[in-house]
N, C-alpha and C positions, 0 to 999 in steps of 0.2 A: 297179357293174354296167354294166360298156360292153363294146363289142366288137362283131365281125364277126355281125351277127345277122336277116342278110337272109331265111335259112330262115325267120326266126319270121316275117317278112310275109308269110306267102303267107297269112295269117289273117287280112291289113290289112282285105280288103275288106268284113269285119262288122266292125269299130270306126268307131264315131260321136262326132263331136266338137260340143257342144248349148253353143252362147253364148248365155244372156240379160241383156240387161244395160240400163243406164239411163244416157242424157246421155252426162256426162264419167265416166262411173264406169267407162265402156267398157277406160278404158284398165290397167284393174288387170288384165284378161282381156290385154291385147297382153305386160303384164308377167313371166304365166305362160307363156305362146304362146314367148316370146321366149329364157325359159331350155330348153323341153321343146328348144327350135330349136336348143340348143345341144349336145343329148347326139351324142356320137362316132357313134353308130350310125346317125342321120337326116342328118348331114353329107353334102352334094350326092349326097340321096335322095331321092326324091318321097315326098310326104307320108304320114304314118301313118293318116291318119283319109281314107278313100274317101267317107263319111257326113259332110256338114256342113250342121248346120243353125245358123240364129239369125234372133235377132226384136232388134227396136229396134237401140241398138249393136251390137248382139251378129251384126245382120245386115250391117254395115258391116267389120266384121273377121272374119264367115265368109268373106264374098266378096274378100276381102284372102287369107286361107288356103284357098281353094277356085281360086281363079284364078293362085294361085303353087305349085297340086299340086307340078310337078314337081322343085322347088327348096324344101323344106319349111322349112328353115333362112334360106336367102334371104327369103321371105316373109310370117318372124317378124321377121325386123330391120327390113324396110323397115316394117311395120306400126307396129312398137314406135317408130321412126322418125318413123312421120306422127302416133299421138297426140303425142310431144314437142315438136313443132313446133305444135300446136294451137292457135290463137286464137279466142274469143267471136267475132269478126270477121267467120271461116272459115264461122262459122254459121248465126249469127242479125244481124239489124242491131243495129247498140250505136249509133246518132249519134241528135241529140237529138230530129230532126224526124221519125224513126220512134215515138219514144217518142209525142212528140204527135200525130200523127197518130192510133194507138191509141186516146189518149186521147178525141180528138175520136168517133171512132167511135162508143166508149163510150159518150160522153156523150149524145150525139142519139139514141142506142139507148133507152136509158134516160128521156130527155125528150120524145120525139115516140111512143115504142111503135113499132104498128105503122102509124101514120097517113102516115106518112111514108116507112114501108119500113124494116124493121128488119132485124139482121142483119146489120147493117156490119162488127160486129167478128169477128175468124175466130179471133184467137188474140191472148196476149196476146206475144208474138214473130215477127217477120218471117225467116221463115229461108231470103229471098230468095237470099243468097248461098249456101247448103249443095251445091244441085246440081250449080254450077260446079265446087266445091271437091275435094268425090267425082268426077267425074267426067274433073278432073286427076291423082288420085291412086290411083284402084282400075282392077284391071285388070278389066275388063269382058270382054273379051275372052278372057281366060283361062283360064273356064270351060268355053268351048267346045273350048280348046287339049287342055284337061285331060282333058276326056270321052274326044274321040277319041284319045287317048295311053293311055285306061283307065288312067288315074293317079287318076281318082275317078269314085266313082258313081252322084252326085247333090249339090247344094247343093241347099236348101231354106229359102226366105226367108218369114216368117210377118208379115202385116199385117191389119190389123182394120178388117173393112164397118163403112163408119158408116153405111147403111142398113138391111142385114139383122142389123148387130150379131152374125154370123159372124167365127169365126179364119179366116184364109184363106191356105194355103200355098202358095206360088208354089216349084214345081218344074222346075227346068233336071239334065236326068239321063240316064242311060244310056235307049238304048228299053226297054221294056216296064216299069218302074219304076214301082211303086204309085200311083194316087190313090186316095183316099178323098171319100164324101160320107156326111157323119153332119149333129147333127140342129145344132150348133155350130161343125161344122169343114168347111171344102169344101180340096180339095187340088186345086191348078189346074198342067196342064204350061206352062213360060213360057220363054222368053231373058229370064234375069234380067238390067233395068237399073238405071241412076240411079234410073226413077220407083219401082224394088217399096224399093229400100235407104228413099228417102224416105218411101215410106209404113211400111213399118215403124219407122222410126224417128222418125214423128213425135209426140211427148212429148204425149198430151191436152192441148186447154185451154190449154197454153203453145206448142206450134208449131202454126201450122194445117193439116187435111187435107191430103193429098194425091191426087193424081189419078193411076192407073193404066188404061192403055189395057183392055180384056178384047172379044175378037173384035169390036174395030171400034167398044165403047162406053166412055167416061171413067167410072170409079168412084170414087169418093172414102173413104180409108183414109185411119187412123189405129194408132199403136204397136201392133205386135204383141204384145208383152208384155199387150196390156190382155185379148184373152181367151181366150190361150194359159195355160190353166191347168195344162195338163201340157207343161212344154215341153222333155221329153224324148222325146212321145211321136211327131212328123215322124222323128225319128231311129229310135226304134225301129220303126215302120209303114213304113219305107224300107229295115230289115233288117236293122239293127244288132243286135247279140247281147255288145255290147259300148259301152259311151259312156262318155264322158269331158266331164263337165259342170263349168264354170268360171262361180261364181257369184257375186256382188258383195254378199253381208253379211255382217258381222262374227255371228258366234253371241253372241261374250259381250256386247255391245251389247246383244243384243233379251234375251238373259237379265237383264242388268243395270236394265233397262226394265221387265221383269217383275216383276222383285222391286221394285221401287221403288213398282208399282199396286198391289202383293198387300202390301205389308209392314203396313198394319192389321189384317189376319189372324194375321198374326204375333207381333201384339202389339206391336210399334213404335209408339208414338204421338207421332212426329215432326211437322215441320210436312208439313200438306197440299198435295196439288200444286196449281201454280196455275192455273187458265184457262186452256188451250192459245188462242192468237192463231191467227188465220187462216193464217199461213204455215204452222205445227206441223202442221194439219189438210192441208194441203196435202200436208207433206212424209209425213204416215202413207199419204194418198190414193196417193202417187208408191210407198211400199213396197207397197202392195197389188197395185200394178200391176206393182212390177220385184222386189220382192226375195221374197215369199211363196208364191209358185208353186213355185219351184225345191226347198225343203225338203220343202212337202207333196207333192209328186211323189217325190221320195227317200223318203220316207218307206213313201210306196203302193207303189213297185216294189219295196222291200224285202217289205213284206206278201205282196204278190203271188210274189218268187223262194221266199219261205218255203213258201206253201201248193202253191207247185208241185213243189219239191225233195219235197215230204211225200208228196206224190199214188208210186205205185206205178207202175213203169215202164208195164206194162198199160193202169192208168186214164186214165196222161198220155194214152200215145198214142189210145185210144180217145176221149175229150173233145175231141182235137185232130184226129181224124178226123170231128167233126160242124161245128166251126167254119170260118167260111169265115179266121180270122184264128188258127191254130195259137198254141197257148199255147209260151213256153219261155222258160229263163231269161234275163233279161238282165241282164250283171253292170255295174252304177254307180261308177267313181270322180270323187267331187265334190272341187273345190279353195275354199277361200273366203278370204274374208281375215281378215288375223290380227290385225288393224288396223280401229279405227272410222273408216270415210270421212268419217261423216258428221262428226266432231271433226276433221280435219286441214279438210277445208270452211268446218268455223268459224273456224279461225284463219286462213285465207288467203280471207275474205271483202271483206278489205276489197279484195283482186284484180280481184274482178267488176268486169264495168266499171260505170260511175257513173250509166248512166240506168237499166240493170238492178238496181244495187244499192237504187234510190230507189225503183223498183216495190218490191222487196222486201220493204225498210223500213218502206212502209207497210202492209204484210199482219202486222205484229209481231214480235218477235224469240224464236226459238222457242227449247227449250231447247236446249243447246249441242248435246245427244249425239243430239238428236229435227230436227236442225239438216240433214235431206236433201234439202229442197229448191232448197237453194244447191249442194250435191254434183253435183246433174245437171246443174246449169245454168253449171257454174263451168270454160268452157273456156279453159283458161289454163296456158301452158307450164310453171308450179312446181308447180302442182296435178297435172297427168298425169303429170310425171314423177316425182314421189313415189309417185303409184298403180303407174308401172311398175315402179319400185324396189321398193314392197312385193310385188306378182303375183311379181317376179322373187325376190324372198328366199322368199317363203312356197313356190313351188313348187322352188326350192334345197331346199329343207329335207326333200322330200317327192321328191326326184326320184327316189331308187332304188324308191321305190314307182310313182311315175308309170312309169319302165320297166320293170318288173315286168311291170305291168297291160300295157302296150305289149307286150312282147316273147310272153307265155301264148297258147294259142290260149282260145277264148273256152270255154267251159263245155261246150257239145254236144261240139264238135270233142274235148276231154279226154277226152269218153267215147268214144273212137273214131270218133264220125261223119264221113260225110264233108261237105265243105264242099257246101253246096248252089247 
């Protein structure tokens, strides 16, 4: 399905493109980005997605496809480009006098309390080097290019108060462009920079806070992903009536996991599982943060097109003339991978680098396929580019659906409406 199919965008500007993602896993999302980049019809076109949001990684390679609007295809290469090139290095510090340092922290924390002033420790990674790195490599800049060229009509970057324990959406976008303030979520207008990429995508616990400026005072933010629980819905509250969500879990993995807890129900009375170590616990903590959200939101927006499709053209609109947020359908295609990350992670562990991997070592060795806490943390140019390689096969496989969806107008627009 290729071809001359510029008439079908003039419906771009209600499709939304929602990345959430973790760590290094980011880069399976640049590996899907990177074939859509390649259909005939987006070739030296501006972008099909006017709607871009993301949180953590995810917010690191919005702002890579949000700020390369008007070269969609360009965009995806260079992206796919800078995970491959990726080193721990790029990141976080790997040399051994940061490891101790850490450690010293730790330890005084721990031995003096608070007699002494506690507190020392912020994270168990220094990701001193990350802002330089982003800040060589993402066009900052080309959000604004993209606005006033009306090639897009908002990015939206998601990071997390670590005082009020609010999601908090940093919006760069056309004027009059939604915010919202609910009882969980605040949506702020911004010049998205280095500091929101950084706060959203600092990993709990393992990179430390970060500071974004907000009219004139330093806040301190952490991973967006941690409690953006619907993290398609910045996309859809911004007007999308169409998203295109690229998500970082294998299904048959967490099925496989499943049956493994449930199989003495079954009647299987194999050996029992053993003690999960403290990194296993780790790495379930990191899925609840990156990879759980994204299904149960699919799931609710399905709920939600069903009982609306049911409602009677009358009632729709009647319901939606009392709300200040009009009900209507929004159609979901999700990409995920076809591949356990968290298993090619274990086999190219011994990659990490070596004062990283001793931290690790000593939290236990978790099961292989329960093994995702080395996933995020494993930036390393064989590791990404195998994640790009599968993003890039799985969404091969899937592309004449992926243009399909692209090229349809969105569901209202079918029934005759006009574009609003």
């Amino acid at each position: 399905m290729t071809g001359h199919i510029d008439a079908a965008w003039r419906f771009r500007r209600k499709t939304g493109l929602v990345l959430t993602a973790g760590g290094s896993r980011g880069a399976y999302q640049a590996g899907v980005l990177k074939r859509i980049g390649e259909l005939p019809a987006l070739r030296h076109k501006p972008s099909p997605f006017p709607i871009v949001t993301g949180a953590s990684a995810g917010a690191i390679n919005g702002l890579m496809i949000a700020g390369g609007s008007e070269d969609f295809h360009g965009a995806t290469r260079r992206l796919a480009f800078l995970w491959s090139q990726l080193e721990a290095r790029q990141v976080y510090r790997t040399d051994l006098r940061a490891l101790l340092r850490n450690g010293l922290r730790l330890g005084l924390d721990a031995a003096t309390g608070s007699l002494l002033g506690a507190g020392r420790l912020q994270s168990l990674l220094d990701t001193a080097p990350l802002p330089d790195f982003l800040r060589a490599h993402l066009p900052v800049d080309g959000t604004a290019r993209a606005l006033a060229a009306g090639q897009l009509y908002a990015l939206a970057v998601t990071a997390t108060g670590y005082h009020s324990g609010k999601s908090y959406t940093f919006i760069e976008g056309q004027p009059g462009h939604p915010l919202w303030l609910k009882s969980r979520r605040v949506a702020l207008k911004a010049k998205i920079g280095i500091p929101h990429i950084c706060a959203s995508a600092a990993i709990p616990v393992v990179f430390p806070p970060a500071p974004v400026e907000i009219d004139g005072a330093t806040a301190w933010f952490g991973d967006g992903a941690l409690r953006l629980t619907t993290p398609m819905s910045p996309a859809i509250r911004l007007g999308a009536s169409r998203v295109l969500a690229i998500g970082i879990r294998c299904a048959n993995t967490a099925d496989h996991l499943t049956r493994a807890e449930l199989a003495p129900l079954a009647g299987d009375l194999g050996p029992s599982l053993r003690r999960p170590p403290l990194s296993q616990i780790c790495g379930v903590f990191m899925n609840a943060v990156f990879l759980d959200h994204l299904d149960a939101d699919l799931d609710h927006l399905k709920r939600m097109n069903e009982l609306i499709a049911a409602m009677p053209e009358a009632s729709r609109e009647a319901v939606s003339g009392r709300m200040r947020e009009p009900i209507r359908v929004v159609e979901p295609l999700a990409i995920a991978p076809s591949e356990d990350l968290a298993m090619i992670a274990d086999a190219m562990k011994h990659r990490i680098p070596a004062t990283v991997r001793y931290l690790l070592d000593a939290l236990g060795a978790p099961d292989a396929r329960s093994a995702d806490l080395t996933s995020y943390l494993l930036f390393d140019t064989r590791f990404t580019r195998e994640l790009i390689r599968i993003g890039y096969e799985d969404a091969a496989r899937r592309i004449d659906e992926i243009e399909a969806f692209l090229r349809q107008p969105p569901a209202g627009d079918r029934r005759g409406q006009a574009e609003d």
